[in-house]
N, CA, C and O atoms as a GROMACS GRO file, in nm:
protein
  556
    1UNK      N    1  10.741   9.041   4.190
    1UNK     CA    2  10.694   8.924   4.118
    1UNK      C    3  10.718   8.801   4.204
    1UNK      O    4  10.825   8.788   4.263
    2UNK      N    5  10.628   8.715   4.213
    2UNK     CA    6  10.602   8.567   4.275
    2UNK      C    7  10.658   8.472   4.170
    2UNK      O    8  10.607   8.488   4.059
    3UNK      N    9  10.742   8.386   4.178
    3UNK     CA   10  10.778   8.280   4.083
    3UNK      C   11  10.779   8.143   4.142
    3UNK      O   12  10.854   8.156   4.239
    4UNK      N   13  10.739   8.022   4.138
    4UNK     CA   14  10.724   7.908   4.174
    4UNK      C   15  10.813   7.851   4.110
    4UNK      O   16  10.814   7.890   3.994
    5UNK      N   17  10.908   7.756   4.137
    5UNK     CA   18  11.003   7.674   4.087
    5UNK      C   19  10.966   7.519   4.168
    5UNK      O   20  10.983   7.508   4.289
    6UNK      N   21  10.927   7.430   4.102
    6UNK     CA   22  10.853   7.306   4.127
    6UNK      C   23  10.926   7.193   4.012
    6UNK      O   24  10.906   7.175   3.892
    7UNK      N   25  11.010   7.136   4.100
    7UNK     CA   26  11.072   6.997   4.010
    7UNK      C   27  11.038   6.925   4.088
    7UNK      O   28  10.968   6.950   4.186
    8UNK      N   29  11.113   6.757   4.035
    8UNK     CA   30  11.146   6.655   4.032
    8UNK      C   31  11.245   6.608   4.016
    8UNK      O   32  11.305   6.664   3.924
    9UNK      N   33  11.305   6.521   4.063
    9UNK     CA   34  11.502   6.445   3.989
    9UNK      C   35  11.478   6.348   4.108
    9UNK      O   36  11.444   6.352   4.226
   10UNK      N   37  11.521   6.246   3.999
   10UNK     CA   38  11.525   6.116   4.046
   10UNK      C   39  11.705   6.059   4.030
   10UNK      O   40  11.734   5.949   4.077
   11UNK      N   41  11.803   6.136   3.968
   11UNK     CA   42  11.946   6.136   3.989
   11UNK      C   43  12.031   6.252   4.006
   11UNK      O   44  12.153   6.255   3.995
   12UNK      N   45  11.930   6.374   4.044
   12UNK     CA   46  12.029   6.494   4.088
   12UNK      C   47  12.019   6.585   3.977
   12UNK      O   48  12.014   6.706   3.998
   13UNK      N   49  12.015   6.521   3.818
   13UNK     CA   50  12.021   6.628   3.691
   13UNK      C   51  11.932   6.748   3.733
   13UNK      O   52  11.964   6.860   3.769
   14UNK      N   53  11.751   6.665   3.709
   14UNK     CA   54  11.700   6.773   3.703
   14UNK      C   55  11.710   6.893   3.883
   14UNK      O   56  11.656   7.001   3.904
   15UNK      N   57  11.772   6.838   3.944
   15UNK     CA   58  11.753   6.899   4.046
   15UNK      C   59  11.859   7.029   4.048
   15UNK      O   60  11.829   7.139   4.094
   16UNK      N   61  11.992   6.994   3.989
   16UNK     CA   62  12.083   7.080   3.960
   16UNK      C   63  11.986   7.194   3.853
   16UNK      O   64  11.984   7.311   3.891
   17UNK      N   65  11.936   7.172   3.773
   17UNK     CA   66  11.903   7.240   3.687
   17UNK      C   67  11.808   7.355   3.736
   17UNK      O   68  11.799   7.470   3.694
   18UNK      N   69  11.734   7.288   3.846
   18UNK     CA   70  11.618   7.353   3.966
   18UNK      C   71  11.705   7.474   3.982
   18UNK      O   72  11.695   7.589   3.939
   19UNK      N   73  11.805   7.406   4.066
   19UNK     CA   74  11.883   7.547   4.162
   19UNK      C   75  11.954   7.634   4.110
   19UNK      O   76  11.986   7.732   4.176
   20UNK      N   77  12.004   7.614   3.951
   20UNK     CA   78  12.036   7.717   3.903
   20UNK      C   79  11.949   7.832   3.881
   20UNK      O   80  11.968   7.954   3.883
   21UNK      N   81  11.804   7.724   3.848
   21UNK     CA   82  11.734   7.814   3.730
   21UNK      C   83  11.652   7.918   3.929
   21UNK      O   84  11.607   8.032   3.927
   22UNK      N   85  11.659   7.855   4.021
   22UNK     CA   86  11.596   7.919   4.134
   22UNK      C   87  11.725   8.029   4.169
   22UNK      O   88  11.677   8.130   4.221
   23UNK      N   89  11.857   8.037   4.157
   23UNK     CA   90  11.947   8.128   4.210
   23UNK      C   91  11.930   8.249   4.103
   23UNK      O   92  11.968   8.364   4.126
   24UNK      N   93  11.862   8.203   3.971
   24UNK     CA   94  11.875   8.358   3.888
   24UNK      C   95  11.772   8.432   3.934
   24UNK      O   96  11.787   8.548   3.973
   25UNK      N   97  11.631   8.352   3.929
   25UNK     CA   98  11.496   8.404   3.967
   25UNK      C   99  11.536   8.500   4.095
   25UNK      O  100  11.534   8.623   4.096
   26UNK      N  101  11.562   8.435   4.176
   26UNK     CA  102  11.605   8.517   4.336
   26UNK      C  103  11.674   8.619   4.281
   26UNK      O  104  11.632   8.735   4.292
   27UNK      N  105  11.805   8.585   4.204
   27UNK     CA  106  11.870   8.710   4.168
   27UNK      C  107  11.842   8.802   4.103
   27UNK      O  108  11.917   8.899   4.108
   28UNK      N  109  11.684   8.805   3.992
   28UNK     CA  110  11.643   8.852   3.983
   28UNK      C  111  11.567   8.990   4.019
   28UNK      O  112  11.522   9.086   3.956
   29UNK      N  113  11.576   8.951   4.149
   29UNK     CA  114  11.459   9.004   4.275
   29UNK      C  115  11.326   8.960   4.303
   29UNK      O  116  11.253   9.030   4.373
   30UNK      N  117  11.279   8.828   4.248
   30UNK     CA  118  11.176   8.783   4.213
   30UNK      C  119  11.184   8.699   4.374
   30UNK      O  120  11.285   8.647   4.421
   31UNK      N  121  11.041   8.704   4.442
   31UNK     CA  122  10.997   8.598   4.544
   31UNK      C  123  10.986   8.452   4.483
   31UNK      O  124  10.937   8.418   4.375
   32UNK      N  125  11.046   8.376   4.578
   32UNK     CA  126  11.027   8.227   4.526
   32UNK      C  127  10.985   8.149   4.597
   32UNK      O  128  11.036   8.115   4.703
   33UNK      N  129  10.878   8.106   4.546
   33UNK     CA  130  10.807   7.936   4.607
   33UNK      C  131  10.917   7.807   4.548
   33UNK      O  132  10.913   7.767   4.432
   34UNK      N  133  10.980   7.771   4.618
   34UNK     CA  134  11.104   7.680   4.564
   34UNK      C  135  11.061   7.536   4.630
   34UNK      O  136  11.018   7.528   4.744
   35UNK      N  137  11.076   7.447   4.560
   35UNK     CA  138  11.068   7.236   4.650
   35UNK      C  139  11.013   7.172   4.534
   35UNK      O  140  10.981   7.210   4.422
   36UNK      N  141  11.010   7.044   4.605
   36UNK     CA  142  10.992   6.961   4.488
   36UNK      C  143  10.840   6.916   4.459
   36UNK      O  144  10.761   6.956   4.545
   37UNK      N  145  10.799   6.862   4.384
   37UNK     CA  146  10.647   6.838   4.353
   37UNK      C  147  10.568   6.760   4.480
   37UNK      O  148  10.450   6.782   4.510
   38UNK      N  149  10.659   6.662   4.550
   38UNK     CA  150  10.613   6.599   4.628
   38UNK      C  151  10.533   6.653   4.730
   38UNK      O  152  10.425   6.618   4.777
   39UNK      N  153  10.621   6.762   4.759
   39UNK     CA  154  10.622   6.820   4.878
   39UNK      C  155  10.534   6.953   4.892
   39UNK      O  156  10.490   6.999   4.998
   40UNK      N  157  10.515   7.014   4.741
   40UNK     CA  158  10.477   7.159   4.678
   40UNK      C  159  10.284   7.163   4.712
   40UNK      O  160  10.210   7.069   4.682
   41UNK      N  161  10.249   7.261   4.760
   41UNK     CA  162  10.152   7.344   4.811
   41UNK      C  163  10.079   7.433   4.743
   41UNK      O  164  10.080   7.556   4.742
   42UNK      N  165   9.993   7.322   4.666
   42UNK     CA  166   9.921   7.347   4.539
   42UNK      C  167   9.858   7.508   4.557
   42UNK      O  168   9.878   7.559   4.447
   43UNK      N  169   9.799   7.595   4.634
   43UNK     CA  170   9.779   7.661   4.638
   43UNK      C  171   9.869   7.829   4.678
   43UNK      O  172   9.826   7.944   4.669
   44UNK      N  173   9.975   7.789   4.713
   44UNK     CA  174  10.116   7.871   4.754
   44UNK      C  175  10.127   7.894   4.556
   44UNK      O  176  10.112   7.999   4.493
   45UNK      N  177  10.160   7.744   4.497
   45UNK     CA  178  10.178   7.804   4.357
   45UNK      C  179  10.151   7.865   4.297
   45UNK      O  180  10.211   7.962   4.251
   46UNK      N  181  10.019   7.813   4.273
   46UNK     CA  182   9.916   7.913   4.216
   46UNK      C  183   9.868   8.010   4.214
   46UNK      O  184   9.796   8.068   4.132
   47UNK      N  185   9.939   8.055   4.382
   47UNK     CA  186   9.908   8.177   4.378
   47UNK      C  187  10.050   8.299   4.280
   47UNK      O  188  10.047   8.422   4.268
   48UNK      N  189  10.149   8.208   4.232
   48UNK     CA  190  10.253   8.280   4.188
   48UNK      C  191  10.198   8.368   4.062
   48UNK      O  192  10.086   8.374   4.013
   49UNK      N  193  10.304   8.426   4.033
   49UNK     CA  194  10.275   8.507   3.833
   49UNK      C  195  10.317   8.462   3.744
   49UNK      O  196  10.272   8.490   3.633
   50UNK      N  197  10.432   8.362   3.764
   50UNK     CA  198  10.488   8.246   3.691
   50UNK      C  199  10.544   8.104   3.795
   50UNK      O  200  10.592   8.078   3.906
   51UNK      N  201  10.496   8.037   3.663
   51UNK     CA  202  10.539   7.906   3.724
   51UNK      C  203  10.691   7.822   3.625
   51UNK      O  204  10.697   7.821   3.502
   52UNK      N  205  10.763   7.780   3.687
   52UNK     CA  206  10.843   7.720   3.621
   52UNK      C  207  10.862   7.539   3.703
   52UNK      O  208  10.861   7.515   3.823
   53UNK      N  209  10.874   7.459   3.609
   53UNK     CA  210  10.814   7.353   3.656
   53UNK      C  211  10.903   7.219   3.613
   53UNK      O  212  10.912   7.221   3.490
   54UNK      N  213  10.959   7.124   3.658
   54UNK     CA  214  11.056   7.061   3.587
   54UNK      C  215  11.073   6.908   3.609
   54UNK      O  216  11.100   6.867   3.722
   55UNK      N  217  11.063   6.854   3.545
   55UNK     CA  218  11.064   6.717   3.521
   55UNK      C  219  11.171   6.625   3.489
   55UNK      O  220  11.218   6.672   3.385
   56UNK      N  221  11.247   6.506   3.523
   56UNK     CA  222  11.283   6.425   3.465
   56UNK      C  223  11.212   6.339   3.312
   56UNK      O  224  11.094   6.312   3.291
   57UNK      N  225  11.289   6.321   3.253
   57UNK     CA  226  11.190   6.188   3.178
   57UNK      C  227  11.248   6.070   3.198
   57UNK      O  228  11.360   6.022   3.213
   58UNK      N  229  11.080   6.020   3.193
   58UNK     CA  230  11.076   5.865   3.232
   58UNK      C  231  11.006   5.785   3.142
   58UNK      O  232  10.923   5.815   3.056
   59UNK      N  233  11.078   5.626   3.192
   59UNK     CA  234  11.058   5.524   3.098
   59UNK      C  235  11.054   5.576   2.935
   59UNK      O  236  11.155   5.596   2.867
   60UNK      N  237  10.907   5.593   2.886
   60UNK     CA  238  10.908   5.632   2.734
   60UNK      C  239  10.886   5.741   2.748
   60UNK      O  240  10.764   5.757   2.740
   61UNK      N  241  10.952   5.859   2.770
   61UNK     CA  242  10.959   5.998   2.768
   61UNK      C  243  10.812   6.029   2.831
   61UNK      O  244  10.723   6.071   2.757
   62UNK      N  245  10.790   6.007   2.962
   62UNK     CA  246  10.694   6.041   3.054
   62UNK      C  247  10.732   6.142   3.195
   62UNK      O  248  10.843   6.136   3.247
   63UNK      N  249  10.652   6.207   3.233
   63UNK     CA  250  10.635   6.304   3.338
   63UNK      C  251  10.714   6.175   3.475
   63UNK      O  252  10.669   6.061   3.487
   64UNK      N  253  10.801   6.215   3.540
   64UNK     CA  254  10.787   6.153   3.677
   64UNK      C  255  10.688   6.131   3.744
   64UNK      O  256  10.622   6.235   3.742
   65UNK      N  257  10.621   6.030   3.825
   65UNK     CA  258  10.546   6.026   3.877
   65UNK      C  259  10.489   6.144   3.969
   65UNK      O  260  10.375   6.178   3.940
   66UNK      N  261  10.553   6.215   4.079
   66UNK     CA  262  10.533   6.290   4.182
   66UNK      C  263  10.483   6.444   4.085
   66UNK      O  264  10.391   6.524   4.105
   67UNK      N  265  10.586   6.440   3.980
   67UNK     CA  266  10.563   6.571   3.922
   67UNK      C  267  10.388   6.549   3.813
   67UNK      O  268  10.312   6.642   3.783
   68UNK      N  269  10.372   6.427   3.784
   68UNK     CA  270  10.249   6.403   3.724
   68UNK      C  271  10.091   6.433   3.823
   68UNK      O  272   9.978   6.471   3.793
   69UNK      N  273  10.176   6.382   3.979
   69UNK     CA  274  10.034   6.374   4.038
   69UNK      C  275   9.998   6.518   4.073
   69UNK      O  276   9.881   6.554   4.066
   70UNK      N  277  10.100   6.603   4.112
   70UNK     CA  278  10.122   6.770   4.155
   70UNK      C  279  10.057   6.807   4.038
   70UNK      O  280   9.946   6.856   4.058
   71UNK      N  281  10.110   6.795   3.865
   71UNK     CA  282  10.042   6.875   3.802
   71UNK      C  283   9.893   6.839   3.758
   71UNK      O  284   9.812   6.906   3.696
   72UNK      N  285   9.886   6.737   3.800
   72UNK     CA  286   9.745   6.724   3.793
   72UNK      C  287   9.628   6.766   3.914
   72UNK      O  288   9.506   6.761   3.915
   73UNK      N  289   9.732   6.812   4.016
   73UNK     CA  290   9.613   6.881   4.078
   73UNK      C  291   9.602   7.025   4.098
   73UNK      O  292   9.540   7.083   4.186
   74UNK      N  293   9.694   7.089   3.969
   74UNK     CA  294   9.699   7.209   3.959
   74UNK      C  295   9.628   7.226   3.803
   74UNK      O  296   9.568   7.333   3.794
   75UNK      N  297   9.624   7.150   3.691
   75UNK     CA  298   9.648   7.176   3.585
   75UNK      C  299   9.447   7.237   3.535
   75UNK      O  300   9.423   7.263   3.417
   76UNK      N  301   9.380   7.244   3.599
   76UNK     CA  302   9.245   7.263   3.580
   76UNK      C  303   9.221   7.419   3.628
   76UNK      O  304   9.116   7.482   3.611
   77UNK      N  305   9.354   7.472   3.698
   77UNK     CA  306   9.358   7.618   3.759
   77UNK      C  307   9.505   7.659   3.688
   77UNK      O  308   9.598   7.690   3.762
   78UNK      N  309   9.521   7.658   3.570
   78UNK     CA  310   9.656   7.711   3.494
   78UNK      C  311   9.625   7.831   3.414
   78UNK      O  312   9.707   7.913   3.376
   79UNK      N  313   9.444   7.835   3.385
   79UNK     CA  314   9.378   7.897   3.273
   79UNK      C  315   9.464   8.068   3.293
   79UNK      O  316   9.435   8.138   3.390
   80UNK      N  317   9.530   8.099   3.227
   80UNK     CA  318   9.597   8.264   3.257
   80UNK      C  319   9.683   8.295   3.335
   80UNK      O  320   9.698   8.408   3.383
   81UNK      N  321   9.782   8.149   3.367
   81UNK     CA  322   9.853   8.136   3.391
   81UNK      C  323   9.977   8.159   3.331
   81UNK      O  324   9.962   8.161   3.208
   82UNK      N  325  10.168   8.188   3.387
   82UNK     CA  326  10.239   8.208   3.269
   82UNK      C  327  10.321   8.075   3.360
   82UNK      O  328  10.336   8.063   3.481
   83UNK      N  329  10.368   7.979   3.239
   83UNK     CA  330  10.437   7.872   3.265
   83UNK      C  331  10.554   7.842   3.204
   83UNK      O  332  10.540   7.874   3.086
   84UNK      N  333  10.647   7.805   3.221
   84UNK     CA  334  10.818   7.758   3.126
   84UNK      C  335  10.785   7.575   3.189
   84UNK      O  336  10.735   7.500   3.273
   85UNK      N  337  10.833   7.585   3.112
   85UNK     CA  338  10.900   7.395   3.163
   85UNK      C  339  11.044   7.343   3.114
   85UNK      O  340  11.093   7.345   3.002
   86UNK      N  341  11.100   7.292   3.242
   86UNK     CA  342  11.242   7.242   3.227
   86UNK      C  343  11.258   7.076   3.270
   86UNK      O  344  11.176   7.009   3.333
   87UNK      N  345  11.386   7.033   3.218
   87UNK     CA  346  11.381   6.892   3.258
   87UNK      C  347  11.514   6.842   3.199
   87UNK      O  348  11.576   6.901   3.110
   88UNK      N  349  11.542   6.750   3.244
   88UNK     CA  350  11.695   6.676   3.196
   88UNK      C  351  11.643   6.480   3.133
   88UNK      O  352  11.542   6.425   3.178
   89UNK      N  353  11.707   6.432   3.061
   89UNK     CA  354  11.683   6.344   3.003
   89UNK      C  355  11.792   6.275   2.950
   89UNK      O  356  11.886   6.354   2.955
   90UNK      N  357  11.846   6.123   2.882
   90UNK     CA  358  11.942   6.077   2.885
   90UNK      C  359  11.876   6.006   2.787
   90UNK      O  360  11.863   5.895   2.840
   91UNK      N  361  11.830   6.000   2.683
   91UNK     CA  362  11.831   5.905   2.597
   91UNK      C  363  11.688   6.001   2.501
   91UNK      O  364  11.628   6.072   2.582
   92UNK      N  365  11.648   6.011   2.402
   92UNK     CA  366  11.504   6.040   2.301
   92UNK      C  367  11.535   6.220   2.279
   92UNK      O  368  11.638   6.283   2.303
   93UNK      N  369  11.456   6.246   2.247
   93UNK     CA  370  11.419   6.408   2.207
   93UNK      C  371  11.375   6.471   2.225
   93UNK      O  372  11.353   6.549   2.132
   94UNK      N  373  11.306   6.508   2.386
   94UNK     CA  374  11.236   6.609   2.433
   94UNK      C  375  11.119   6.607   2.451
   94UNK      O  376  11.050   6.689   2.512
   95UNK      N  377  11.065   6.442   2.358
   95UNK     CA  378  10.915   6.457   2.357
   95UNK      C  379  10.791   6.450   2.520
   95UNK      O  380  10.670   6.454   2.545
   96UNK      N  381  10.914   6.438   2.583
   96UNK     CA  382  10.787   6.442   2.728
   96UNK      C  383  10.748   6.571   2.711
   96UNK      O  384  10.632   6.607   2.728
   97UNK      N  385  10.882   6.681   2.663
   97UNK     CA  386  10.817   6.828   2.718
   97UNK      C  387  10.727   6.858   2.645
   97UNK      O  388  10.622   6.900   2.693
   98UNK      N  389  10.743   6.843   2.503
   98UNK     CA  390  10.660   6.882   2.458
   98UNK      C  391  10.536   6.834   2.471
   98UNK      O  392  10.442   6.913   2.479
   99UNK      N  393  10.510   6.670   2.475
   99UNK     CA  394  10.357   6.665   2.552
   99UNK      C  395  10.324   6.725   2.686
   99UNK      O  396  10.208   6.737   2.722
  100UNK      N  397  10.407   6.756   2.746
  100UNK     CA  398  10.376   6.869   2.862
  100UNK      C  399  10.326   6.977   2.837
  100UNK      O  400  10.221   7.012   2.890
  101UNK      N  401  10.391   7.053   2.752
  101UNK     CA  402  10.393   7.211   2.711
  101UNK      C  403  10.250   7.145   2.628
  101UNK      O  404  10.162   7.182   2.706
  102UNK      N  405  10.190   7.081   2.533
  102UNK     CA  406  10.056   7.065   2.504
  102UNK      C  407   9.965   7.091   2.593
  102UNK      O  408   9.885   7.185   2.582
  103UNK      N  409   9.970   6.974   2.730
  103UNK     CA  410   9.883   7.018   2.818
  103UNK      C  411   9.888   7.133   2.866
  103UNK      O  412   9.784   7.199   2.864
  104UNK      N  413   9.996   7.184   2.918
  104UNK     CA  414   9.944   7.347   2.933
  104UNK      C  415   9.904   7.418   2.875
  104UNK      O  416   9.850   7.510   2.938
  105UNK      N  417   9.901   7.426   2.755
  105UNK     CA  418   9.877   7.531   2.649
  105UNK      C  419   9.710   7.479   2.684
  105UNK      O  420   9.635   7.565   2.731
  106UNK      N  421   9.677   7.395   2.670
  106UNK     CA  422   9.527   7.304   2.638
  106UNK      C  423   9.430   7.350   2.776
  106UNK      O  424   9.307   7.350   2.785
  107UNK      N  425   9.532   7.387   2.875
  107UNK     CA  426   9.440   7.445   3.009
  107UNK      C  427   9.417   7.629   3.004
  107UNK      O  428   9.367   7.706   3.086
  108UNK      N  429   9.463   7.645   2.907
  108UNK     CA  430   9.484   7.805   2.839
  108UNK      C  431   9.581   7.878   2.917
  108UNK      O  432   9.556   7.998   2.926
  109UNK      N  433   9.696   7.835   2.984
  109UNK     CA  434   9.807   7.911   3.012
  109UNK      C  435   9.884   7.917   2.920
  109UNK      O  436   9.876   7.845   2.820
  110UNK      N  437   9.963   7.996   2.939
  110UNK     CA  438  10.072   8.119   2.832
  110UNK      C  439  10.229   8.047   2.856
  110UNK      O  440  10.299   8.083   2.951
  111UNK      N  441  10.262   7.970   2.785
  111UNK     CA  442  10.361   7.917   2.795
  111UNK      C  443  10.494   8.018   2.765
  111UNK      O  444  10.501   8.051   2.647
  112UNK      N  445  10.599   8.072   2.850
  112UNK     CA  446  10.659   8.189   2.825
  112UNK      C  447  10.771   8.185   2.764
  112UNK      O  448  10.790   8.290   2.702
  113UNK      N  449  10.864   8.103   2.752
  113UNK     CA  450  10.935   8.019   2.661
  113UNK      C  451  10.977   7.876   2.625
  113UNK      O  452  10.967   7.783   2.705
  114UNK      N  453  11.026   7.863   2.501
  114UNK     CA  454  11.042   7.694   2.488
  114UNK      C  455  11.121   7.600   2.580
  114UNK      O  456  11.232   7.609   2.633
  115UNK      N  457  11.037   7.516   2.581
  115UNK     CA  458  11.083   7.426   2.723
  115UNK      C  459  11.248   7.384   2.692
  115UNK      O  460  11.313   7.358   2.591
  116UNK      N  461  11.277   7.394   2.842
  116UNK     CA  462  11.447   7.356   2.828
  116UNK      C  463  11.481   7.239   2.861
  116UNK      O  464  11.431   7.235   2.973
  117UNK      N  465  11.536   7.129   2.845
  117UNK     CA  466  11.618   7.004   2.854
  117UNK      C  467  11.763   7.011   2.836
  117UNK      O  468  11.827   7.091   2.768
  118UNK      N  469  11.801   6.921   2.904
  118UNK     CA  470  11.959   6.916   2.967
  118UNK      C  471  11.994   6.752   2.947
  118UNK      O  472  11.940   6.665   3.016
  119UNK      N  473  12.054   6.736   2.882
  119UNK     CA  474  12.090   6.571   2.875
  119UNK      C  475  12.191   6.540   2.949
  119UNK      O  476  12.308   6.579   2.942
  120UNK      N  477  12.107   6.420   3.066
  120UNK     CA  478  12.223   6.389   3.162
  120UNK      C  479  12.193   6.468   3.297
  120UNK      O  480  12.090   6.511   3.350
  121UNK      N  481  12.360   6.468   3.339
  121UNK     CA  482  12.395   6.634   3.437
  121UNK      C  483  12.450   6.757   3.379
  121UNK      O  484  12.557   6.753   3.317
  122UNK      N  485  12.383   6.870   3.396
  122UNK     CA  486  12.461   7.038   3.339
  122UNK      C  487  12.550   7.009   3.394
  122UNK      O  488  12.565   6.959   3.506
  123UNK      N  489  12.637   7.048   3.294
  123UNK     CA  490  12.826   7.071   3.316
  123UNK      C  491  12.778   7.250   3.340
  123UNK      O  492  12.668   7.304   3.349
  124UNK      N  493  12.915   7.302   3.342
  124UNK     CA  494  12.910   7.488   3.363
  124UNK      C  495  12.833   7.525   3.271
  124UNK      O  496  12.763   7.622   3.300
  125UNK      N  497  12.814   7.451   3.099
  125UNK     CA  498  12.770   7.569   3.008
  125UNK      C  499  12.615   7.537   3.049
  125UNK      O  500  12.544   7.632   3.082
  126UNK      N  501  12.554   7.390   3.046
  126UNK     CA  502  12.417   7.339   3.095
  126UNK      C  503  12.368   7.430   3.231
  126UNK      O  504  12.252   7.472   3.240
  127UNK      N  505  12.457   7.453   3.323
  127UNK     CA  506  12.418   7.554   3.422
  127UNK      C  507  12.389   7.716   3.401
  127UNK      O  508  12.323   7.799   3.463
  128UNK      N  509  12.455   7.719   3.304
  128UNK     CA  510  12.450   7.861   3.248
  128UNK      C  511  12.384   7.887   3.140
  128UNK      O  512  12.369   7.999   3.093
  129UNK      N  513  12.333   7.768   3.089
  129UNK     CA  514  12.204   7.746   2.984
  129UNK      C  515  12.055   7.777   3.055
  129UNK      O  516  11.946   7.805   3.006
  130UNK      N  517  12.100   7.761   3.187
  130UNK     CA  518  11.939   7.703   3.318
  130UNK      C  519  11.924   7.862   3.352
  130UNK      O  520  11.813   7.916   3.347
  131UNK      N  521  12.004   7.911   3.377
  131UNK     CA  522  12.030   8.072   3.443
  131UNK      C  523  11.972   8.102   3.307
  131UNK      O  524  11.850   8.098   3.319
  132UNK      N  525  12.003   8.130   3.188
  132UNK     CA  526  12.003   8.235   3.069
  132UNK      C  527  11.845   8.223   3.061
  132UNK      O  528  11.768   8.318   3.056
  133UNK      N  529  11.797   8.041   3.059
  133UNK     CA  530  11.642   8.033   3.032
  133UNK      C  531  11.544   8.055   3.128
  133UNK      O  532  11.426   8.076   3.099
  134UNK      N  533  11.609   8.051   3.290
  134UNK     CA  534  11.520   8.160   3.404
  134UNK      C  535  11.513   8.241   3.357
  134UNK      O  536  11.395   8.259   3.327
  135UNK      N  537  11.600   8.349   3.313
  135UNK     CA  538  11.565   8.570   3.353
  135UNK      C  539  11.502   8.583   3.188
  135UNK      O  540  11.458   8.691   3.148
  136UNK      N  541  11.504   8.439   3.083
  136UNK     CA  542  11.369   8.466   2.970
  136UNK      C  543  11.219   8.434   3.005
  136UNK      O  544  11.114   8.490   2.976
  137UNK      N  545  11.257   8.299   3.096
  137UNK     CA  546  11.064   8.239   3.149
  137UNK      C  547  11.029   8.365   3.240
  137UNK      O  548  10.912   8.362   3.276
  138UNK      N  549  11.091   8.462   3.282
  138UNK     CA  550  11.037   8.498   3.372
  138UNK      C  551  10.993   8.664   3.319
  138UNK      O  552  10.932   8.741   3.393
  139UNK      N  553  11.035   8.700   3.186
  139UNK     CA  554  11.036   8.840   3.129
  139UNK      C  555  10.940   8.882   3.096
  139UNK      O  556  10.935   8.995   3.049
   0.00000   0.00000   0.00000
């Protein structure tokens, strides 16, 4: 199995949350397309079997920029796709993910479980929250 792990962190949270949730996948035995949106190789992804994908929220519970422009030049090729979404946040209720997890669903990919958020930085149990919700996005 091919798995793509594609964040964003603009203070380290969501990035911690990345490398947990990328050390289970690997440990898994799963191949990984691992980096950040900026940098990520729209077609390397896509070519995965799952995508897991992760965001900060910003200003009023919005996509980071870098991770907005990446998924928008993937989000028209998601159709039968399987996707999770993760992200860390410090203030509201999750609602970026879930307008996230809308748009995917809306490009007809298979969202594989409920998106995860981390308030702040994962302490041990938040790290071990990131691991438990890799080896489910990926089942």
């Amino acid at each position: 199995m091919k798995v793509a792990v594609i964040y964003a962190s603009t203070t380290g949270n969501t990035e911690a949350m990345a490398n947990a949730i990328n050390e289970q996948v690997k440990a898994g035995g799963a191949e990984v397309v691992f980096g950040t949106a900026d940098s990520a190789d729209s077609a390397a992804v896509l070519a995965c079997d799952v995508l897991l994908l992760g965001s900060p929220a910003m200003g009023d519970e919005v996509l980071e920029d870098s991770v907005e422009e990446f998924f928008g030049k993937i989000e028209g090729s998601l159709s039968g796709k399987k996707v999770a979404l993760f992200g860390s946040y410090d203030w509201g209720d999750g609602q970026w993910l879930r307008d996230w997890e809308d748009r995917v669903k809306s490009c007809g990919a298979t969202v594989t479980t409920e998106s995860l958020k981390v308030q702040l930085t994962p302490d041990d149990a938040g790290i071990a929250e990131c691991k438990a919700w890799a080896a489910k996005a990926i089942a």
